[in-house]
PyMOL Python script that loads the backbone (N, CA, C, O; Angstrom):
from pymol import cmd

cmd.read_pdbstr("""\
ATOM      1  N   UNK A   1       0.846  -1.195   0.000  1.00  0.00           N
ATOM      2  CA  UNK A   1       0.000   0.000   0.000  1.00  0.00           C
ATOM      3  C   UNK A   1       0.889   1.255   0.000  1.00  0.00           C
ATOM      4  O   UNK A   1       1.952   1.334   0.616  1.00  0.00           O
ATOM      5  N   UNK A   2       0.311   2.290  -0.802  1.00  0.00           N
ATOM      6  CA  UNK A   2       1.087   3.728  -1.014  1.00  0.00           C
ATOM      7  C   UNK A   2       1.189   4.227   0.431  1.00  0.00           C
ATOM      8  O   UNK A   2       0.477   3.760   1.320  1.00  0.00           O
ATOM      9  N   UNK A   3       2.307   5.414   0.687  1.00  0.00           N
ATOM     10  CA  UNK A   3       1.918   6.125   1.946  1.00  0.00           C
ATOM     11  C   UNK A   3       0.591   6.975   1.677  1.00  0.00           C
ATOM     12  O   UNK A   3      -0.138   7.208   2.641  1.00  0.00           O
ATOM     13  N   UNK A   4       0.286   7.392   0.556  1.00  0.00           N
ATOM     14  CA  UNK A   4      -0.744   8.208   0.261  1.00  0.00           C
ATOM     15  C   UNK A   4      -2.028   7.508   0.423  1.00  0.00           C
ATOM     16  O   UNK A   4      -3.042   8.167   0.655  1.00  0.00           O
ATOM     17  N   UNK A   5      -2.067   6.204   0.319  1.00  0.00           N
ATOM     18  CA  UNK A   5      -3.290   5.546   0.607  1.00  0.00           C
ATOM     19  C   UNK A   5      -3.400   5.435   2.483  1.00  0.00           C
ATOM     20  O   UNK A   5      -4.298   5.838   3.222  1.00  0.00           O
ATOM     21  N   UNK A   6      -2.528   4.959   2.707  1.00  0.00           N
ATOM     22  CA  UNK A   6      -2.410   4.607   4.384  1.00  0.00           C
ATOM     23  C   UNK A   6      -3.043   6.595   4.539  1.00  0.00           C
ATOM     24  O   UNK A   6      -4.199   6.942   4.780  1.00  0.00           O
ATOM     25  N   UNK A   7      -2.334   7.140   4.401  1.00  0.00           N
ATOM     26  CA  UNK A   7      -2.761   8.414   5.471  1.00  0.00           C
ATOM     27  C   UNK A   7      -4.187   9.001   4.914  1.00  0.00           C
ATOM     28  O   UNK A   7      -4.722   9.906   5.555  1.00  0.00           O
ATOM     29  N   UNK A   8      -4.663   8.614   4.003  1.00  0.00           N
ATOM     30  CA  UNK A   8      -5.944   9.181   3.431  1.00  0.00           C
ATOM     31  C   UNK A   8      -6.609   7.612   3.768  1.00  0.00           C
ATOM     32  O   UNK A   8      -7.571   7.448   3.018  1.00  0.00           O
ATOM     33  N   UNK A   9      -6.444   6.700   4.449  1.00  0.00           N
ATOM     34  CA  UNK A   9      -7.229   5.996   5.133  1.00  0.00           C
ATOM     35  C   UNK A   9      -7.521   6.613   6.325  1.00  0.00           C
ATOM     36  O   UNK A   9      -8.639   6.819   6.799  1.00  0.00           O
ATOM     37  N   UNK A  10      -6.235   6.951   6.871  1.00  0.00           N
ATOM     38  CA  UNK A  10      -6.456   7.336   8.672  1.00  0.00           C
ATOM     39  C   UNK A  10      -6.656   8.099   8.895  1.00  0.00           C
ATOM     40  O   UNK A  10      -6.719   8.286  10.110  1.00  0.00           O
ATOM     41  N   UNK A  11      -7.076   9.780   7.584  1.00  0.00           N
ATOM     42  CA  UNK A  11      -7.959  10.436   7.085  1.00  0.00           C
ATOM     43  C   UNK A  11      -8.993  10.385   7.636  1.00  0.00           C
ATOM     44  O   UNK A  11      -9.389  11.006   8.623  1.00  0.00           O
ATOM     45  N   UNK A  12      -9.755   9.209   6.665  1.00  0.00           N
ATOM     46  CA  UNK A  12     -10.802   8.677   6.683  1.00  0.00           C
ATOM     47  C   UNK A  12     -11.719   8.234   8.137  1.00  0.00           C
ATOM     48  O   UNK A  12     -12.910   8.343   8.432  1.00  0.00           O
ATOM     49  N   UNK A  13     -10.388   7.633   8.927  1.00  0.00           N
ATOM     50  CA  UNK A  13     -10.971   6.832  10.255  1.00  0.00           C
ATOM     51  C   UNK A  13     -10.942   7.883  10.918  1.00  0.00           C
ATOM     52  O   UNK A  13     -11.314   7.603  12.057  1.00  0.00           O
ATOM     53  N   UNK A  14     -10.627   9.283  10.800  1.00  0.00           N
ATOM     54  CA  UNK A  14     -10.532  10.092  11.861  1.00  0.00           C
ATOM     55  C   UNK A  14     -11.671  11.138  11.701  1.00  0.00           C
ATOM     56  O   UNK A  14     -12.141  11.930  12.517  1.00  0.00           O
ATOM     57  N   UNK A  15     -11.993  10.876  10.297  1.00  0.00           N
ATOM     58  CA  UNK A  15     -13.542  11.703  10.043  1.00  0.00           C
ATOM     59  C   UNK A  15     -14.425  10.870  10.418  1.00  0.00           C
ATOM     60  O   UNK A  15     -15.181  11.513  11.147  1.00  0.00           O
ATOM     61  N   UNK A  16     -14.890   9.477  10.327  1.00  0.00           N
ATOM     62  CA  UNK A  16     -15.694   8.883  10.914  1.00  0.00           C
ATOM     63  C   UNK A  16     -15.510   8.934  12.389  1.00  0.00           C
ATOM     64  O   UNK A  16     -16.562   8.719  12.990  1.00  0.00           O
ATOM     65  N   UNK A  17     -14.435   9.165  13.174  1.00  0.00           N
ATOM     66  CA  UNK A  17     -14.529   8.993  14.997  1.00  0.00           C
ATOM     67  C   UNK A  17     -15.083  10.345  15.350  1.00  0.00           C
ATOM     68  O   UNK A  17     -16.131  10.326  15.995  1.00  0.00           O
ATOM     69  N   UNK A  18     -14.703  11.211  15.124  1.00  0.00           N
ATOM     70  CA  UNK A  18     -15.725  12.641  15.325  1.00  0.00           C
ATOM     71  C   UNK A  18     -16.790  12.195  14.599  1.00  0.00           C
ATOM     72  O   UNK A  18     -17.354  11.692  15.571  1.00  0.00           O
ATOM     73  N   UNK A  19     -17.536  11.962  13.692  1.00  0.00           N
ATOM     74  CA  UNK A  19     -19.001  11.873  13.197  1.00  0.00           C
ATOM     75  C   UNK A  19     -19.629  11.517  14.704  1.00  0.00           C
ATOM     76  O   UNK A  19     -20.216  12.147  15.584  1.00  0.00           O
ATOM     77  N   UNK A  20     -19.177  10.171  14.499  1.00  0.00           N
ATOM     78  CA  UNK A  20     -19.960   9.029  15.379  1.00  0.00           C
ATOM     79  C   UNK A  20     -19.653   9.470  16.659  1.00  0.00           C
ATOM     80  O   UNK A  20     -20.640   9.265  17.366  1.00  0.00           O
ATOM     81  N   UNK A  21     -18.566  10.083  17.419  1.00  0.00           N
ATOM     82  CA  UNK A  21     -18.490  10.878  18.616  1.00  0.00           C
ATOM     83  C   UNK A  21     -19.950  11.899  18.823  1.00  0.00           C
ATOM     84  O   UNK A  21     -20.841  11.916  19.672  1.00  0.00           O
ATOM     85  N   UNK A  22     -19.681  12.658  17.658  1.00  0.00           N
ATOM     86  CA  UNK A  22     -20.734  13.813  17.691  1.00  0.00           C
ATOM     87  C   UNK A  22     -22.580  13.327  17.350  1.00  0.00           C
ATOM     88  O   UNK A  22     -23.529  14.097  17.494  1.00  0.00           O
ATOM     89  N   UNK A  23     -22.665  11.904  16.895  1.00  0.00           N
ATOM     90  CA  UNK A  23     -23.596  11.373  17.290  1.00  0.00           C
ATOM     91  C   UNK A  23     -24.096  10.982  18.235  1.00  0.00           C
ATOM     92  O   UNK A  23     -25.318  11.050  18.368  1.00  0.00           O
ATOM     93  N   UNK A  24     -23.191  10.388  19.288  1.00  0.00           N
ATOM     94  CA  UNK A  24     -23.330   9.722  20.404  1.00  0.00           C
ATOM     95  C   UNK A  24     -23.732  10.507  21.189  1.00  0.00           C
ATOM     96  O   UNK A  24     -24.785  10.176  21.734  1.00  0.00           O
ATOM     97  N   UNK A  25     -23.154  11.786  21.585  1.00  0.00           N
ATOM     98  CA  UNK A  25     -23.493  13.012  22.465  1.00  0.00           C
ATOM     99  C   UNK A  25     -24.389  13.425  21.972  1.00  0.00           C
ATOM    100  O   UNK A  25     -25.157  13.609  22.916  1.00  0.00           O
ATOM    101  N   UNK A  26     -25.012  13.809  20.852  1.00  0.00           N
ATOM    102  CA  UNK A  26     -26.230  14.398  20.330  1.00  0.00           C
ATOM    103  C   UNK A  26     -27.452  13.391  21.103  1.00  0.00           C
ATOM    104  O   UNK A  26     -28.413  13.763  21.777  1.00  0.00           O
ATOM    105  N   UNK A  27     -26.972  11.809  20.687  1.00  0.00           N
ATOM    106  CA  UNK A  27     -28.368  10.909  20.766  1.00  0.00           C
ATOM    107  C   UNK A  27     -28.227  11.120  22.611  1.00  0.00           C
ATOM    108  O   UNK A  27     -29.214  11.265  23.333  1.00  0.00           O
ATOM    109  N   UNK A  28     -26.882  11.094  23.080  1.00  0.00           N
ATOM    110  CA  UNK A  28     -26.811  10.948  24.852  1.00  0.00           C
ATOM    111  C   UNK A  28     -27.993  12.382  25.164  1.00  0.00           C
ATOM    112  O   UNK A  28     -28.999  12.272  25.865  1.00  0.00           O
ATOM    113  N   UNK A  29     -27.572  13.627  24.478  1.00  0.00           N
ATOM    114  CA  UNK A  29     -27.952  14.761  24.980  1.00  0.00           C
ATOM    115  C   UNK A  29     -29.377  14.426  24.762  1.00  0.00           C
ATOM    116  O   UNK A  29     -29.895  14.344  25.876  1.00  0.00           O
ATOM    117  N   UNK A  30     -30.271  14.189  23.803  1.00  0.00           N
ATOM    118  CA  UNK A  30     -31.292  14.259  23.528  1.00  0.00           C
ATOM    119  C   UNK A  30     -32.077  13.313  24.488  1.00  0.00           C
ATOM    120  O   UNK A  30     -33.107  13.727  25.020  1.00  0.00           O
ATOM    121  N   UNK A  31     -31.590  11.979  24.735  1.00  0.00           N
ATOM    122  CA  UNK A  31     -32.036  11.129  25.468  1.00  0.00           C
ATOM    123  C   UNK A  31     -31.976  11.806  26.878  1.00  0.00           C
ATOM    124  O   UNK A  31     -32.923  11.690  27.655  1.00  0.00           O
ATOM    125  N   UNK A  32     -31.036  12.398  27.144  1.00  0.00           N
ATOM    126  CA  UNK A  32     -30.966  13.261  28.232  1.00  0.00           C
ATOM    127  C   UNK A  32     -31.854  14.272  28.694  1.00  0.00           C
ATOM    128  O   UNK A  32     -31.888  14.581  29.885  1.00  0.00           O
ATOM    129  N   UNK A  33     -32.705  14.905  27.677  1.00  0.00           N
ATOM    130  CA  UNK A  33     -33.607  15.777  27.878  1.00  0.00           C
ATOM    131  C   UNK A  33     -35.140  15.487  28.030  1.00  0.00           C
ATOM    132  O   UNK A  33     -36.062  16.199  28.428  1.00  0.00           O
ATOM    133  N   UNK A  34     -35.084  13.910  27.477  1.00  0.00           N
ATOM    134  CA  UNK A  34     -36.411  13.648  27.094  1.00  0.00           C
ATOM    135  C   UNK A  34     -36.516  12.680  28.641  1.00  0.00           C
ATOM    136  O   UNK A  34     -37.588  12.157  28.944  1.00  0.00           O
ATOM    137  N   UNK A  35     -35.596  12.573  29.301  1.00  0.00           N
ATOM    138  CA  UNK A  35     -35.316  11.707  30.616  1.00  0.00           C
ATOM    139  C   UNK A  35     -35.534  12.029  31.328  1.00  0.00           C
ATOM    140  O   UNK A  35     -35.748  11.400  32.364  1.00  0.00           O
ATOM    141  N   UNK A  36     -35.630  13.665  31.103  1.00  0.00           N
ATOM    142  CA  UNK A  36     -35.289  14.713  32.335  1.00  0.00           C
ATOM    143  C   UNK A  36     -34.883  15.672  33.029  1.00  0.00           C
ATOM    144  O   UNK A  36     -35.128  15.707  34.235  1.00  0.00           O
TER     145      UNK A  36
END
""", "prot")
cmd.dss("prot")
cmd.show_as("cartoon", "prot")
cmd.util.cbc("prot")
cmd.orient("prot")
């Protein structure tokens, strides 16, 4: 594999861990409000 592929993978994995971070707290927060 290129270096250009490896770092525009881990690119990749590092835009999906903030997404899904910033999902989790959204769905926590929301569940949070509707809880209470």
């Amino acid at each position: 594999m290129s270096r250009n592929g490896i770092s525009s993978l881990i690119y990749c994995l590092l835009i999906c861990g903030v997404i899904s971070t910033a999902l989790i707290i959204k769905i926590l927060h929301a569940t949070g409000v509707f809880n209470g």
